[in-house]
C-alpha positions as semicolon CSV with decimal commas, in nm:
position;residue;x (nm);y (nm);z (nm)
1;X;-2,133;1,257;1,888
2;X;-2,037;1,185;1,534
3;X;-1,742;1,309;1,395
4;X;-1,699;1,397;1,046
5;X;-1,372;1,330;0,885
6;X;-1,280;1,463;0,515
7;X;-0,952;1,227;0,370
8;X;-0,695;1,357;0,113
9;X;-0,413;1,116;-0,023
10;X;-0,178;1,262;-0,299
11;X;0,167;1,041;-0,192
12;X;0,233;0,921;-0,566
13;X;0,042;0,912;-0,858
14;X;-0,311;0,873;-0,760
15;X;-0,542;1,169;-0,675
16;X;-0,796;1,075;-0,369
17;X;-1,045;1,231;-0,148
18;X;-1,303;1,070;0,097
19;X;-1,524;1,108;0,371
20;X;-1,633;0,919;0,666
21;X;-1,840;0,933;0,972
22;X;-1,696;0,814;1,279
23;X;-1,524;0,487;1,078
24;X;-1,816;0,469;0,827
25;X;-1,693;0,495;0,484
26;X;-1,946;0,769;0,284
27;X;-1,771;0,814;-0,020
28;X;-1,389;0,729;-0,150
29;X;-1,306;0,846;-0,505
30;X;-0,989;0,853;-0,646
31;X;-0,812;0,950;-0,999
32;X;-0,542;0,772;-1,160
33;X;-0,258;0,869;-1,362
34;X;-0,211;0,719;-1,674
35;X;0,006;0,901;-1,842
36;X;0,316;0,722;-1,654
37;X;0,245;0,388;-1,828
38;X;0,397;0,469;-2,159
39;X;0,749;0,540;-1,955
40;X;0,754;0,260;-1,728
41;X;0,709;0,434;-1,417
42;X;0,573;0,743;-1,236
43;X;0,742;1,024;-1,343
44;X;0,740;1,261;-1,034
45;X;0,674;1,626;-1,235
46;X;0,450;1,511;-1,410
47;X;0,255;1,351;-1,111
48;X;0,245;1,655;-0,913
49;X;0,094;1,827;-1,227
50;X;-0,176;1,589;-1,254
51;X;-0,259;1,645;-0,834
52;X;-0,253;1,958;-0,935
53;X;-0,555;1,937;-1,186
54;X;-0,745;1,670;-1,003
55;X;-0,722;1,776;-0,661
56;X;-1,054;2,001;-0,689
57;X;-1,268;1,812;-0,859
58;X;-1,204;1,504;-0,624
59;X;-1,236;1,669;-0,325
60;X;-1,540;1,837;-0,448
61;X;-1,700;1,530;-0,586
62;X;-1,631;1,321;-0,267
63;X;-1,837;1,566;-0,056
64;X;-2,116;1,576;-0,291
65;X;-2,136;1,192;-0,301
66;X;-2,131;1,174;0,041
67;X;-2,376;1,426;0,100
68;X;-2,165;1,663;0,347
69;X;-2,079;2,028;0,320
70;X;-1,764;2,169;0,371
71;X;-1,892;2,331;0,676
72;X;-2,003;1,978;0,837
73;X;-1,662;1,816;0,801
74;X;-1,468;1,835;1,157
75;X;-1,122;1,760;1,024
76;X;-0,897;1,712;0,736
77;X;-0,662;1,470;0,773
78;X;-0,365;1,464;0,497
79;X;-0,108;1,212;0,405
80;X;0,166;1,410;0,501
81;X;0,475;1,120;0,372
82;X;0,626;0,929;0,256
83;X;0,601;0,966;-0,064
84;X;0,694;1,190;-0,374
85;X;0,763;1,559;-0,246
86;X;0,573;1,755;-0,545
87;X;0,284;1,518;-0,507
88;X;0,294;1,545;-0,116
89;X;0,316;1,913;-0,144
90;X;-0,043;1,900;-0,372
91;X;-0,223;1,759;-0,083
92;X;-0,092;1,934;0,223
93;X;-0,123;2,266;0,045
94;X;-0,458;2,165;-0,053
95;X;-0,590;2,083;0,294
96;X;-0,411;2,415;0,465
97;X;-0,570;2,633;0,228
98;X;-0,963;2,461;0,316
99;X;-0,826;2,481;0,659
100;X;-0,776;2,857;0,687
101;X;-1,048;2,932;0,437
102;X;-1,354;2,713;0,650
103;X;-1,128;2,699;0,994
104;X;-1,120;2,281;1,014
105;X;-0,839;2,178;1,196
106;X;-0,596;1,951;1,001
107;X;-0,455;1,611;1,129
108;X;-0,138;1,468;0,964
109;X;-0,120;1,093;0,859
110;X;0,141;0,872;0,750
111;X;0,076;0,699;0,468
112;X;0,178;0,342;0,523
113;X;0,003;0,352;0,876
114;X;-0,304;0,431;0,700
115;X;-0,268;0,092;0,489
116;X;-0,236;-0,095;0,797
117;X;-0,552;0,114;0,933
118;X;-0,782;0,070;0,670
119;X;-0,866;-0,290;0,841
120;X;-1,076;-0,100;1,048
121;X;-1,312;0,114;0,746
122;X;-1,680;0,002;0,794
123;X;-1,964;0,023;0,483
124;X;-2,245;0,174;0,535
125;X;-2,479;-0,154;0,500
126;X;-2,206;-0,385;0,643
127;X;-1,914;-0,363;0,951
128;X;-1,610;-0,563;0,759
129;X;-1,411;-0,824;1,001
130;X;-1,148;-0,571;1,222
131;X;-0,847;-0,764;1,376
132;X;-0,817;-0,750;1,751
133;X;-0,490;-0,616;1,918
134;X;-0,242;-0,648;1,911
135;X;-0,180;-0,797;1,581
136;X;0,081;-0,840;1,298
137;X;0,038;-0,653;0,945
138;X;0,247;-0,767;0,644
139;X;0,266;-0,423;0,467
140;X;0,382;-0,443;0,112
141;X;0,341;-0,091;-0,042
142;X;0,536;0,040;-0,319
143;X;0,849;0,071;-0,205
144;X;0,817;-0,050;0,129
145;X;0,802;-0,392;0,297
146;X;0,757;-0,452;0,686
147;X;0,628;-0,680;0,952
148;X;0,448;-0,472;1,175
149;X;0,369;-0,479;1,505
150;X;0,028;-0,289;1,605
151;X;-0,053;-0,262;1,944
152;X;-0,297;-0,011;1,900
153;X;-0,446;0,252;1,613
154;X;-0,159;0,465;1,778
155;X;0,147;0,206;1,859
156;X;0,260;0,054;1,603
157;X;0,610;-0,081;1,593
158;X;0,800;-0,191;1,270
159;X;0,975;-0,541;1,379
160;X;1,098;-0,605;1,034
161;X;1,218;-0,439;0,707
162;X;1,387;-0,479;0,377
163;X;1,735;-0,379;0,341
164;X;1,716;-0,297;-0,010
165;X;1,450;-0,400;-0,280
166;X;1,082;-0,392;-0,190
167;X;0,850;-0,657;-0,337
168;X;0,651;-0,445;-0,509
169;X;0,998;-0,335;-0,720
170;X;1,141;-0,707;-0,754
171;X;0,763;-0,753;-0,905
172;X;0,743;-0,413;-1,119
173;X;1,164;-0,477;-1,204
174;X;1,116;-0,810;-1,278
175;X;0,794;-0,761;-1,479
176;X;0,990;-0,464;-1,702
177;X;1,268;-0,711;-1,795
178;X;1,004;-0,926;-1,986
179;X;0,861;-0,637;-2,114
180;X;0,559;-0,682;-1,978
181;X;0,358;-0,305;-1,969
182;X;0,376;-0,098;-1,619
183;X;0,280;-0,173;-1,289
184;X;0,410;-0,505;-1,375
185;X;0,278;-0,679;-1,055
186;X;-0,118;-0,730;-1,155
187;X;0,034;-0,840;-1,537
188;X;0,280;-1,102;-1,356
189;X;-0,029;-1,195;-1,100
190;X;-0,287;-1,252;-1,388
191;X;0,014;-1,460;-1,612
192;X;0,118;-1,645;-1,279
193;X;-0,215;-1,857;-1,323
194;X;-0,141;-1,969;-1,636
195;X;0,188;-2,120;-1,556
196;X;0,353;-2,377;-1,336
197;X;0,526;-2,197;-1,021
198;X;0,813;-2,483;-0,947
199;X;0,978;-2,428;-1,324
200;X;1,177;-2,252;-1,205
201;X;1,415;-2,188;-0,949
202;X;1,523;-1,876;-0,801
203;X;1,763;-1,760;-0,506
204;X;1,630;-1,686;-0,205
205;X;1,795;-1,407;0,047
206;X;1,961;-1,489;0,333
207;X;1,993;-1,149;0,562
208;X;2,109;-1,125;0,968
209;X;1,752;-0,933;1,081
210;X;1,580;-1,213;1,195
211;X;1,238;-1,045;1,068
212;X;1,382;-0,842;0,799
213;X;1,352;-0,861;0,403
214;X;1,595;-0,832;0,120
215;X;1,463;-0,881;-0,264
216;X;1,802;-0,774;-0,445
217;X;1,935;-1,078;-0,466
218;X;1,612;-1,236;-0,606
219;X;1,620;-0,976;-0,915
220;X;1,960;-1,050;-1,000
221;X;1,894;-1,418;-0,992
222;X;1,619;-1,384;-1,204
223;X;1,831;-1,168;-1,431
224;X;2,062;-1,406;-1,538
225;X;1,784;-1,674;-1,556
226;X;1,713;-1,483;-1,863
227;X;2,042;-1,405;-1,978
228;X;2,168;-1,729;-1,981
229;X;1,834;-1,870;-2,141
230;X;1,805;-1,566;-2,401
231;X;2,175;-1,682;-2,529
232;X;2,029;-2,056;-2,642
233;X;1,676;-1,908;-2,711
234;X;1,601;-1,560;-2,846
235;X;1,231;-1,614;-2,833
236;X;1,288;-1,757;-2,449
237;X;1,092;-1,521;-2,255
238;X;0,774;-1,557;-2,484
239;X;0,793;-1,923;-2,505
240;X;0,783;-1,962;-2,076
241;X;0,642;-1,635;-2,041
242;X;0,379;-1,763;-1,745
243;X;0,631;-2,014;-1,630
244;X;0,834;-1,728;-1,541
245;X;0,574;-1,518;-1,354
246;X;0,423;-1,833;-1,157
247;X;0,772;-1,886;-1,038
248;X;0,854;-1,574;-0,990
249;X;0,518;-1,470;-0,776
250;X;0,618;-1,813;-0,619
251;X;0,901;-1,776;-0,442
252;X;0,848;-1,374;-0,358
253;X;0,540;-1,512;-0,184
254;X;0,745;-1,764;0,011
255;X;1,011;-1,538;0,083
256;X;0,700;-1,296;0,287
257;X;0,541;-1,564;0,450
258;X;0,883;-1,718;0,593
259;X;0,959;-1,416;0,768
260;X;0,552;-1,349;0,862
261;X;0,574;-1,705;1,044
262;X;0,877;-1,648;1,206
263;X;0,754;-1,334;1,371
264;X;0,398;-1,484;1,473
265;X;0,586;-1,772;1,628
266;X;0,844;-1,556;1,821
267;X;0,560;-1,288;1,919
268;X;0,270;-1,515;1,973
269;X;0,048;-1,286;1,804
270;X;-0,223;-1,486;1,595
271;X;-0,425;-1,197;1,416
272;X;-0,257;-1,170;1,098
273;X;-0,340;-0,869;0,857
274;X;-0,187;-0,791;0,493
275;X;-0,225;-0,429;0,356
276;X;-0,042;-0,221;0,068
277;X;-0,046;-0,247;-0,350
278;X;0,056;-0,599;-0,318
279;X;-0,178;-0,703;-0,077
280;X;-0,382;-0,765;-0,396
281;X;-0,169;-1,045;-0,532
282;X;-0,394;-1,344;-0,552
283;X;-0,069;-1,590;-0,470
284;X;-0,024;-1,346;-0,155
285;X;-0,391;-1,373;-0,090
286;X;-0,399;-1,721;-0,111
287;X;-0,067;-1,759;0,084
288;X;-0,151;-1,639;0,374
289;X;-0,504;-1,795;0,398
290;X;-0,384;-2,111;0,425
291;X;-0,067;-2,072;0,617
292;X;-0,347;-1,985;0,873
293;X;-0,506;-2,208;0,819
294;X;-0,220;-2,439;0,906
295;X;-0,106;-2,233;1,207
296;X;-0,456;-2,134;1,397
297;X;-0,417;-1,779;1,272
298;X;-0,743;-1,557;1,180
299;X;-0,658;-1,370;0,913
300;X;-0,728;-1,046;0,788
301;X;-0,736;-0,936;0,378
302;X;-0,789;-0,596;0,259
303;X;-1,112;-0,550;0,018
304;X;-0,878;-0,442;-0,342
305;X;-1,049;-0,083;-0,330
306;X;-0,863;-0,047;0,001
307;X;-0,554;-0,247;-0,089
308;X;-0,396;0,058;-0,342
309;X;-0,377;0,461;-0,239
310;X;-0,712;0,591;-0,127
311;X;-0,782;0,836;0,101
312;X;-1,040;0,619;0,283
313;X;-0,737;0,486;0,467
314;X;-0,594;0,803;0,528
315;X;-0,937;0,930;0,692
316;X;-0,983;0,606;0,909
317;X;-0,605;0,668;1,031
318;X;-0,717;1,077;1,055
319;X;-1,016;1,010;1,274
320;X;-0,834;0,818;1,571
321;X;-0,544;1,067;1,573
322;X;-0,820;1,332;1,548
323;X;-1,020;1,158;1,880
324;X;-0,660;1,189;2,050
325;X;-0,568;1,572;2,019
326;X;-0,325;1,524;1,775
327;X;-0,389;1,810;1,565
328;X;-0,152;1,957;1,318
329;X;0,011;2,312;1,300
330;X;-0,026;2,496;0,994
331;X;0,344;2,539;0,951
332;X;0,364;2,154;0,879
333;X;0,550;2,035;0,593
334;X;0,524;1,742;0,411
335;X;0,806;1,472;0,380
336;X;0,947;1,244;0,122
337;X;1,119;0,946;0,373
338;X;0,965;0,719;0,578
339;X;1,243;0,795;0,855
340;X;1,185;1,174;0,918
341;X;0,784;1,132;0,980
């Protein structure tokens, strides 16, 4: 029997709705938010406002594209956090109100577990390369960063964190100190081909989880890189501009991948998967190919529709909690931190 599943992702500042059958993508569309670039980074009010606008006309146009009635769609499944609360709020409210109105039962997701699910979206003229379990999933969303553990579509444990700084911020930070335009990571990832990675040298964290993260330390070294070079150079930061990214990209790349090896060696797992926003970073791409390359590994990249918010994701992650009973109450609320999903 097939089973219909309609996805809706408003954690941040995109707007996306899409359908799939079984784990068949139909259709994924999504609407972005411009109006944060000119400020430097999502400003949450005015994100929720824009959900707010978009959430119809998404929803609406993802059924139409896929060629499904509301009435044909089995469940909705909802991102229910992390993420901004107003924007979170958009979503849920959304998907109660098509719940009570067309009774669809609703099935909660959380967000980051749909990165590390969309491995396992198929096209409709092609089945894309699934990792077998269990595997490990280097998930570098926004403002997370984790070695993951997945067992199964429904145990997954987190083996490793970061303690403070994510690599998407030491990217977007970094980037905004240049002045280079927001998100800063695909700006530093387009520069960091155009420059030499080892001219420059930058600290590297040393923290007591063996599999855990810490980027901090990495920012404020590449702070007073510039500092101290601004003082004998006003015009330093233009003149090495791509210098700076490659060796930037460089050595957050290494820092990943160190921990990433560790954690296949000490687990023995040898299906390696990267999700999240920076799971499009070429030098992360590229990284990981050939460290398994090196190690035996078979390695798993996102396609870059899949690797930013999208609700395909969500409604991949939606159908296997849907196939296990885990439907949600309509008193459910959704919830800004990672740690009280």
């Amino acid at each position: 029997m097939d089973i219909t599943i309609l996805g809706i992702e408003s954690s941040c500042d995109d707007t996306s709705a899409a359908v799939i059958r079984n784990r068949t993508l139909l259709s994924n569309v999504i609407a972005s938010q411009a109006v944060h670039v000119k400020y430097g980074g999502v400003i949450p009010e005015l994100a929720s406002r824009a959900h707010q606008q978009n959430i119809i006309p998404v929803v609406d146009t993802a059924l139409k594209e896929a060629g499904v009635t509301a009435d044909k769609i089995d469940a909705i499944a909802f991102t229910r956090g992390p993420g901004l609360l107003g924007s979170l709020l958009v979503g849920v409210s959304f998907a109660k109100g098509l719940s009570i109105a067309r009774n669809i039962p609703m099935v909660e997701v959380n967000h980051l577990q749909g990165h590390i699910l969309s491995h396992f979206i198929d096209l409709p003229d092609r089945d894309l390369p699934h990792p077998d379990f269990p595997f490990l999933c280097l998930l570098v969303s926004g403002g997370h960063t984790q070695i993951v553990e997945v067992r199964s579509p429904l145990d997954m444990r987190i083996i490793g964190t970061t303690i403070d700084d994510a690599a998407g911020e030491a990217f977007d930070k970094c980037a905004k100190v240049m002045g280079l335009p927001y998100p800063g990571g695909p700006v530093i990832d387009r520069l960091a081909k155009e420059g030499d990675p080892r001219a420059f040298a930058f600290a590297k964290p040393h923290v007591e989880g063996e599999f855990d993260y810490s980027f901090s330390g990495l920012k404020t070294s590449f702070l007073y890189t510039l500092r101290d070079a601004v003082k004998q150079d006003a015009d330093f930061v233009e003149h090495h501009k791509a210098d700076l990214c490659a060796s930037l990209q460089r050595t957050i790349v290494d820092i990943l991948l160190d921990k990433l090896i560790r954690a296949s060696k000490q687990t023995g797992i040898r299906d390696i998967a990267i999700a999240g926003g920076v799971s499009a970073n070429s030098g992360l791409r590229d990284g990981i190919v050939e460290a398994g390359r090196r190690r035996g590994w078979r390695t798993f990249l996102p396609e870059f529709r899949f690797t930013t918010d999208n609700a395909a994701m969500i409604a991949v992650s939606g159908y296997y909690r849907y196939m296990d009973g885990r439907i949600s109450s309509l008193d459910i609320s959704p919830v800004a931190r990672l740690s009280d999903l």
